[in-house]
Each structure stands twice: as structure tokens, then as C-alpha cells.
N, C-alpha and C positions, 0 to 999 in steps of 0.2 A: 678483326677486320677481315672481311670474307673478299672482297673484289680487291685483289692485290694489282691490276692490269695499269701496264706501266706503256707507256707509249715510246717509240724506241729514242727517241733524245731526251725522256726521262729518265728510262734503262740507265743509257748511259751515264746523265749526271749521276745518279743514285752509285752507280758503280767507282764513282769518284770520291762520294761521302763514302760510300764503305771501305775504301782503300784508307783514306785519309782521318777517318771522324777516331775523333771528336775537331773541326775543321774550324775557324774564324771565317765569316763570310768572304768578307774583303781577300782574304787568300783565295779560298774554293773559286771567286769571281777572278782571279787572276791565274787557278788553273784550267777552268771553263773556255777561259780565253785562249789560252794553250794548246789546248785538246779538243777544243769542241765550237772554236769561235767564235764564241760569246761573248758580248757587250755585255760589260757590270750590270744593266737594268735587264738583261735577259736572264741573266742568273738569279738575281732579287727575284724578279718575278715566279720561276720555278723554284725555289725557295718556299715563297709565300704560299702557293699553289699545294705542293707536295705536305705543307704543313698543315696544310685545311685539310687535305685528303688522309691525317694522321700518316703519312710515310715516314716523317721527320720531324725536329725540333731545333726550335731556331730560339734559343734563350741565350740574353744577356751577347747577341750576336755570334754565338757559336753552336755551332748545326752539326747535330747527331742524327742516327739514322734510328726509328722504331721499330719498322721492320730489316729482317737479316736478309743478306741475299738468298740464301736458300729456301727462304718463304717464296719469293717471287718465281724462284726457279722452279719451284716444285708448283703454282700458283700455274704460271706459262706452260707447264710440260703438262699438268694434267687439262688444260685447254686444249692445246694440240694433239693431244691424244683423244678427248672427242667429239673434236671438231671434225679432223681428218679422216681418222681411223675408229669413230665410233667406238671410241674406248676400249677398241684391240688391240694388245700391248703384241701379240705375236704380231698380227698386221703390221702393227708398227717397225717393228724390228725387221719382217723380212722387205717391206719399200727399202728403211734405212741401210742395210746390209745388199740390196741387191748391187748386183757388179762390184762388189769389194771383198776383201778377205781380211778375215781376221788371224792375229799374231798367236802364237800358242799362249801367249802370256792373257791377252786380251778374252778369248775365248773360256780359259781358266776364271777367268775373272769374274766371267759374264755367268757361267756356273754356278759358281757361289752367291750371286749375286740372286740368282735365278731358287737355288736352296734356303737362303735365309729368307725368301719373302714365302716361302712355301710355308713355309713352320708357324 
């Protein structure tokens, strides 16, 4: 599946099934309700919705997720990087970082992070 693009009160449900799944509807509609205000037909419905769109599965009334969050993550992050930033990861980094500082932990971090994608 190539367009993972989740619109942000799908985000969210999705972020529910992936806490919870493998999920029974009737529950998931009863934490929607909870967290996200949702009437039991508005849950059904993106249900139904996300399951055409293969995000999910909804058999025998319990809904698993097909895609992992990190698919959508990395789906969203490399949109935003060029949409915004025309696909410059330094760009990126110095908007994100301007007026903040980084911890010596953070910065180490960002290092390595920065070498393993080198190689």
C-alpha cells in the first residue's frame, strides 16, 4: 500500500487499535467513546472505512491493524519533509531546532543517528 495518509481523527483511532488490537468492535466503540467521543455508528463507520482502505481488519467482529505505526510514521514524516522542506533533511532539522537546545544526551543521539544513515 503506497498512500498510507491517515487524516487526524483516523490517526487517532488507528492509534487506539494499535495500543489495543487485536480489539472486539463493541469494546474499541466503547473506548472511542472515551477518548475520542464517538457514538458506536461513528466508530462502525471508520471501521468499515479503514477496512476498504486495507489499514485494518475487521473479522468475525475483531479488528486488527495491517498496517504498523511506523509505516504511517515514516509515510507522514517523509511527506512533510517535501512538502515543507523540499526534501532537506538539514532544512528540516535547522526550522525544527531553531531557538531550542539540545541535551548532551540528545545531541549524541542525533550523531549516531546521523552515522548509521551515512553507511
Amino acid at each position: 500500500m503506497e498512500d498510507l495518509k491517515l487524516f487526524d481523527a483516523e490517526f487517532k483511532f488507528m492509534n487506539i487499535v494499535w495500543e489495543f488490537e487485536p480489539i472486539h468492535s463493541k469494546e474499541l466503540s466503547v473506548i472511542c467513546g472515551e477518548r475520542l467521543g464517538w457514538k458506536r455508528p461513528t466508530t462502525y463507520t471508520v471501521i468499515r472505512k479503514l477496512a476498504e482502505r486495507g489499514f485494518l481488519k475487521n473479522e468475525n467482529a475483531t479488528v486488527t491493524a495491517l498496517v504498523k505505526r511506523e509505516q504511517v510514521q515514516q509515510y507522514e514524516a517523509n511527506n512533510l519533509l517535501d512538502k515543507a522542506f523540499d526534501g532537506s533533511i538539514p532544512s528540516f532539522i535547522a526550522t525544527f531546532l531553531n531557538g531550542k537546545s539540545l541535551t548532551e544526551e540528545e545531541a549524541h543521539s542525533l550523531k549516531k543517528m546521523i552515522e548509521r544513515a551515512k553507511k
